[in-house]
KOLZA-832052 format. One record per residue (C-alpha): x negated, y negated, z. Coordinates in steps of 0.1 Angstrom, whole numbers, padded with zeros to 4 digits, always signed. Each point is the difference from the previous one (the first is absolute). Layout:
N
XYZ;...
***
This chain:
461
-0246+0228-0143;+0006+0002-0044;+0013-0030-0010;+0013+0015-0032;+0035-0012-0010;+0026+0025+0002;+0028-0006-0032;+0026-0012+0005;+0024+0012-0025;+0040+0004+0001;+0013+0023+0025;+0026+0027-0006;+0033-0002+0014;-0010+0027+0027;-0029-0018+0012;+0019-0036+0006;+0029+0024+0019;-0029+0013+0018;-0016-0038+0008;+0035-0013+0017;+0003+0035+0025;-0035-0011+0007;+0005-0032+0003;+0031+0007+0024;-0016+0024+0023;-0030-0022+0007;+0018-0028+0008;+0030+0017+0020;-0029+0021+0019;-0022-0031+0007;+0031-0017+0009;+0009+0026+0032;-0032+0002+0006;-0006-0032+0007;+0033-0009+0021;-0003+0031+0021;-0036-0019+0005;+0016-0038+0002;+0026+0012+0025;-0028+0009+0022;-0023-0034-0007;+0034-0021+0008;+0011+0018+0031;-0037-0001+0017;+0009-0040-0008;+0031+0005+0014;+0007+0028+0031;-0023+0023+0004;-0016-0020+0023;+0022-0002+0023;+0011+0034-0008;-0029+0020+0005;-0023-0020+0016;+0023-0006+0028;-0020-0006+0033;-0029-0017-0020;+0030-0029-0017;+0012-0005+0036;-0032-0011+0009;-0016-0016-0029;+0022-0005-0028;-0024-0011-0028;-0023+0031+0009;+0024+0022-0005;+0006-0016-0035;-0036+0006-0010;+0001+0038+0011;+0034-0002-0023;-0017-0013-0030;-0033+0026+0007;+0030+0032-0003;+0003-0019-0031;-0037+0001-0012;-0010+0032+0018;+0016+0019-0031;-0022-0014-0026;-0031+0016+0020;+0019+0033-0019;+0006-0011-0033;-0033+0010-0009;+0001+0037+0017;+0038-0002-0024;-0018-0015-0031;-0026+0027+0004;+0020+0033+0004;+0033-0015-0022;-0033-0016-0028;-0020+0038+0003;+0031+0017-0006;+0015-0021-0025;-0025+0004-0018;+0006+0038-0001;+0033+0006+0000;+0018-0024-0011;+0008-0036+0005;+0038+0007+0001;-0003+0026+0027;-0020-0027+0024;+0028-0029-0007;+0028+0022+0010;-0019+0011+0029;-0010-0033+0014;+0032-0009-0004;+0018+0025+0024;-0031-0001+0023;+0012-0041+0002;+0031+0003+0006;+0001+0030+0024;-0023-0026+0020;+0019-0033+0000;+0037+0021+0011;-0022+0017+0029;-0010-0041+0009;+0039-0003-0008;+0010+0024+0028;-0027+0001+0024;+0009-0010+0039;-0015-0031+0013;-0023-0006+0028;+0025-0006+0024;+0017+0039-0007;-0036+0019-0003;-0030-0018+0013;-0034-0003-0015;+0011+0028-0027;+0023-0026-0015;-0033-0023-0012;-0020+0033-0004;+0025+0018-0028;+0006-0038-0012;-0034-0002-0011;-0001+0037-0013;+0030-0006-0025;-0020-0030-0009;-0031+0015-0005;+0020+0024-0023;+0018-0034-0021;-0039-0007-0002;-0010+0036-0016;+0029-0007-0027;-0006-0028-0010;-0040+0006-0005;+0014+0026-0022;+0030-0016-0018;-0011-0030-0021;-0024+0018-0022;+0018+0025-0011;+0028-0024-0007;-0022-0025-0020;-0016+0025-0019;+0031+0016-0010;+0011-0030-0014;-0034-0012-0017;-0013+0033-0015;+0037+0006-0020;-0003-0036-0011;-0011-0013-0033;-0029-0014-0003;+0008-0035-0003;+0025+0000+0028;-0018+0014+0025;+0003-0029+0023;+0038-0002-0008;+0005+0035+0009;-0025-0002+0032;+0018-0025+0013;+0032+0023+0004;-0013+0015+0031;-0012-0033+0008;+0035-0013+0002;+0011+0029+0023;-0016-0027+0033;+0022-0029-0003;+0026+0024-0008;-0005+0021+0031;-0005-0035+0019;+0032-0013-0016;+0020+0031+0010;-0014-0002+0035;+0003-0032+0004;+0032-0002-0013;+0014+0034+0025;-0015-0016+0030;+0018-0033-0006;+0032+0016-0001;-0007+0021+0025;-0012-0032+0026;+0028-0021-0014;+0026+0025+0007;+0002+0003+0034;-0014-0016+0034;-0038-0003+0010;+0007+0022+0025;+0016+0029-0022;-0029-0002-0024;-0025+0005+0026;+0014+0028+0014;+0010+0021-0033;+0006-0022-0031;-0039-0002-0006;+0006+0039-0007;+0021-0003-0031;-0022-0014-0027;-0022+0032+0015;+0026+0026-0004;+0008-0012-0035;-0030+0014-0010;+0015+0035-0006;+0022-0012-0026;-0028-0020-0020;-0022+0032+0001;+0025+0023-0018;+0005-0023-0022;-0037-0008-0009;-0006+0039-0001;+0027+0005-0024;-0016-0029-0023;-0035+0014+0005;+0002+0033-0004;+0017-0010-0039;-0030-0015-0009;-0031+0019-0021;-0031+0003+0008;-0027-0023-0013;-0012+0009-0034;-0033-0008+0007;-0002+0028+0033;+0020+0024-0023;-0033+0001-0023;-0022-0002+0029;+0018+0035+0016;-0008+0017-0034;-0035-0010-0004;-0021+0030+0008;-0029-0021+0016;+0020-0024+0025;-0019-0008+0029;+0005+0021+0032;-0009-0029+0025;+0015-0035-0014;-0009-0017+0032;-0033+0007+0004;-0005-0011-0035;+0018-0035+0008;-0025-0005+0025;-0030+0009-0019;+0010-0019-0033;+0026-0027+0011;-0005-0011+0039;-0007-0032-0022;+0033-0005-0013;+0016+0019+0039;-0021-0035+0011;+0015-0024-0026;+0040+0014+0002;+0002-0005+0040;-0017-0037-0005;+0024-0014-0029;+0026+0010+0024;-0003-0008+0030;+0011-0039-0004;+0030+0012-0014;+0012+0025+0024;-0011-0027+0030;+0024-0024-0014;+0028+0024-0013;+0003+0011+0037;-0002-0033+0016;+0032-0004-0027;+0013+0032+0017;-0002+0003+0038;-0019-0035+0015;+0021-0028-0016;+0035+0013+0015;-0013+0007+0028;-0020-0031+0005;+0028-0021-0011;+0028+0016+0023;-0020+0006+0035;+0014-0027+0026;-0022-0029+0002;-0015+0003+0033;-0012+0034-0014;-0017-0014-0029;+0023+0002-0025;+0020-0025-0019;+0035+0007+0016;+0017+0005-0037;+0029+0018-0001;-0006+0033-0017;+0031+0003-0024;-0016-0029-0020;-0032+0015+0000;+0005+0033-0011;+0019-0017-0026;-0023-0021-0009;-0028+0025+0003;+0026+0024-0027;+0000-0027-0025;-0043-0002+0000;+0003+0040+0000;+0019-0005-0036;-0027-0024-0009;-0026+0024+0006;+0019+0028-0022;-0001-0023-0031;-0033-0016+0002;-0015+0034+0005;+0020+0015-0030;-0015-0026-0022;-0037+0002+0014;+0001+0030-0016;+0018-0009-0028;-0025-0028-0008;-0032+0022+0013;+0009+0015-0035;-0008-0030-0022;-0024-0019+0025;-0016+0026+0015;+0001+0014+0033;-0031-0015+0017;+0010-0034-0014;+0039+0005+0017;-0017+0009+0031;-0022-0033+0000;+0030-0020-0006;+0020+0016+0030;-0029-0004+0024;-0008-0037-0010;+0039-0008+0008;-0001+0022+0036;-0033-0018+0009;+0016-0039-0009;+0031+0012+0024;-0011+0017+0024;-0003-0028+0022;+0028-0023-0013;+0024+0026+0005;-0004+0004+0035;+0000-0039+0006;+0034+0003-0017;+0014+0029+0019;-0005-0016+0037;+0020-0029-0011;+0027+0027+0008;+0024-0011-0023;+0014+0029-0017;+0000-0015-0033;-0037-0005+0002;-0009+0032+0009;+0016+0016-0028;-0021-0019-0021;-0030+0007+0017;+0009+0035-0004;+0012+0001-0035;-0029-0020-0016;-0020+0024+0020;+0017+0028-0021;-0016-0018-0034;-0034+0012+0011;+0009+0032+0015;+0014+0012-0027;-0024-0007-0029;-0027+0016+0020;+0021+0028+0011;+0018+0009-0038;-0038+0008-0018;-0008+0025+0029;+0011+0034-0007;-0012-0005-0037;-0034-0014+0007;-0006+0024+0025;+0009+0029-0026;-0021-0015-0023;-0031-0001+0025;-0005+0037+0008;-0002+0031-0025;+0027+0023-0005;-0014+0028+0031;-0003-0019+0027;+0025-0027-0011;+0025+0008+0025;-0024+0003+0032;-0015-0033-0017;+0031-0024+0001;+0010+0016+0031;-0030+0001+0028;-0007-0041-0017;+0034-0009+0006;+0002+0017+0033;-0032-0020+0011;+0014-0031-0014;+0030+0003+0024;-0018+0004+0032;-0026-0028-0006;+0029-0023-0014;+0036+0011+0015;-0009+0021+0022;-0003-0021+0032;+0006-0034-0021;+0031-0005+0024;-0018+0005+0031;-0025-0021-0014;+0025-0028-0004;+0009+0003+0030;-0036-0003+0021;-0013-0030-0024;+0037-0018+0014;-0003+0006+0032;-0039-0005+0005;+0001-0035-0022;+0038-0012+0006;+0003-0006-0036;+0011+0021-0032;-0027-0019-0020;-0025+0028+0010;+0021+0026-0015;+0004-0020-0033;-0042-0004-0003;+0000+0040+0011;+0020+0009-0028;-0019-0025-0024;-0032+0015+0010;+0014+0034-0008;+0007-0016-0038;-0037-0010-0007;-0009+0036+0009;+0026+0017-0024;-0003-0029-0025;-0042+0006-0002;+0011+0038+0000;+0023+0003-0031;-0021-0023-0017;-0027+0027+0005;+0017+0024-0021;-0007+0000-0041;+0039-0003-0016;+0015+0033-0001;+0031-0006-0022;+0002+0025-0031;-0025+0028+0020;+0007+0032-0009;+0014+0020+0027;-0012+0035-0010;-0035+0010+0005;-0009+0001-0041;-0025+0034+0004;+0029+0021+0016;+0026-0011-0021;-0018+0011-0029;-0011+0033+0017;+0040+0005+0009;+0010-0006-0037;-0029+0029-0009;+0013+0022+0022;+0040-0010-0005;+0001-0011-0036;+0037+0008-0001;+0001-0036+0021;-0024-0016-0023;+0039-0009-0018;
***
């Protein structure tokens, strides 16, 4: 990796018109991708139990939860197989092309979820197909996030990087805030009994209308500057992954270990708490009524949007490794206090225990999509970010739910999960603070930009 500055100069007019479309159509992308993901983690908290597990809940209600919340993790066992094919590709073709497929392949899958019959119409195929529009959610998102973060770093300036990176950052607790919020209205809206038989549905169908609109935004947006000069250069490598894995399995390693505290926590913040907080009593659960909650678990969605937008902001000026210390240092102090707080179940504790959670969350989650950039040269940068994040997510998020949910049940007490995510910080703490500061690395490979201005000197302006 060159650590030679890029300048930094002014920018024409043209370019900062180009940085806001950019801007825009990673965040709006992220943002459906995410709630058409979200929508899934909160009903598995929620119905699907019940739904599609049907003779299992009748028998053994809490089982049937933990099968719920492994339809949630199963998924990420794809994001790699996505990150590969989307990271190979994108690499080739285009990063553009990948983010508007991923997109549609998303959102096709969460209005399939949206429509499909439940156990008690077709059987065993209602779990079976279940899963396989899951599995697909799983293969689109591997692909999704880094496309959309490298979009958003490699147009940046050099010295907003992290601000920039942080765009598609934001696009989580947006997507979590959207879903969040749809759900709410749609539970608050009409009986228990009406929402379990077809209100669920509606934050699922209301995909469709997020995707056109997300398309519309994306397909507006240029292609990276850096991959325009990598498609002219004469001598680009035919097989980006298999160089990633010869040069960089070190830095593959290093991306899926800073992350995997993070996305443990951010999903416990997703699915587990409501779920947790709002099960009956004498099914483990807190007995909380959900309106509150969902509120309350809004509110710490908004928390997380601004403390991730200025992790990257100040990942410019402090670095990124430094941000990411910070973050980790606060998740690790709360990890345990936070849960002591939330079975109080007082509703005005637990949205502190969520929101303070959100402090940490989000300066360890804004640095991400530009340190990762900044970590892997410009030909296998895409397959890079991607295959580490994707690994990150199934050690961390991946089954961090289900997780929750064994440690409860085998010790009685949520004090287990809180030392299970602190002993996820110490290994993403020691793992960032591996890596040498990246902020100010140049993000083109220095030989073949100087071989592509020989060969295109008309650029060389």
């Amino acid at each position: 990796m060159s650590t030679t500055e890029e300048p930094a100069g002014a920018l024409p007019q043209a370019t900062r018109q180009e940085e806001r479309k950019v801007l825009a159509g990673t965040l709006v992308g992220t943002t459906i991708e995410w709630y058409d993901f979200f929508i899934y983690a909160q009903a598995a908290g929620l119905v699907l139990a019940g739904l599609y597990f049907a003779p299992l809940a009748e028998e053994n209600a809490a089982l049937a939860q933990i099968i719920s919340w492994a339809t949630l993790g199963i998924s990420f066992l794809f994001r790699p197989l996505g990150a590969i094919v989307a990271g190979h590709l994108g690499d080739r073709l285009g990063r553009k092309k990948m983010l508007v497929f991923t997109l549609v392949t998303m959102g096709a899958a969460t209005t399939l979820i949206g429509l499909l019959p439940a156990y008690a119409q077709i059987g065993v195929w209602a779990p079976i197909l279940l899963v396989l529009f899951r599995i697909l959610q799983g293969f689109s998102a591997g692909g999704e996030w880094g496309g959309a973060a490298l979009m958003s770093v490699e147009h940046a300036p050099r010295d907003r990087r992290g601000y920039f990176g942080a765009y598609p950052q934001i696009g989580v607790p947006c997507g979590m805030i959207l879903a969040t919020a749809v759900m709410f209205i749609a539970t608050s809206s009409m009986s228990q009994e009406a929402f379990l038989a077809w209100g669920w549905r509606i934050p699922f169908l209301c995909s469709v209308l997020l995707i056109v609109v997300g398309y519309l935004i994306r397909r507006a947006v240029d292609e990276s500057p850096v991959f325009k000069e990598m498609l002219l250069r004469k001598k680009e490598s035919a097989t980006p992954l298999g160089q990633l894995f010869r040069h960089n399995s070190k830095e593959v390693i290093l991306t899926a270990l800073i992350f995997i505290a993070n996305n443990a926590a951010g999903y416990l913040l997703i699915a587990f708490f409501s779920s947790y907080a709002t099960r009956p009593v004498q099914a483990g659960g807190l007995g909380m009524d959900r309106g509150p909650v969902l509120l309350a678990t809004i509110v710490a969605a908004f928390g997380w949007l601004i403390f991730t937008l200025f992790g990257g902001m100040i990942s410019d000026r402090l670095g990124r490794i430094r941000t990411f210390q910070i973050g980790y240092a606060l998740l690790l102090v709360w990890a345990v206090p936070m849960f002591l707080l939330i079975d109080t179940a007082n509703i005005l504790w637990f949205a502190v225990a969520a929101f303070v959670l959100t402090i940490g969350l989000g300066l360890s989650y804004g640095p991400q999509s530009a340190l990762y950039a900044e970590m892997f040269p410009v030909n296998v940068r895409y397959s890079g970010v991607s295959i580490g994040y994707a690994i990150g997510a199934i050690l961390g998020g991946a089954f961090a739910p289900l997780v929750a949910e064994l440690l409860l049940a085998e010790t009685g007490t949520t004090v287990s999960i809180g030392i299970y995510i602190a002993a996820l910080c110490i290994v993403s703490l020691i793992a960032v603070s591996v890596v040498k500061e990246t902020r100010g690395a140049n993000l083109r490979v220095e030989e073949a930009h100087q071989e592509y201005l020989r060969t295109h000197p008309e650029a060389a302006q």
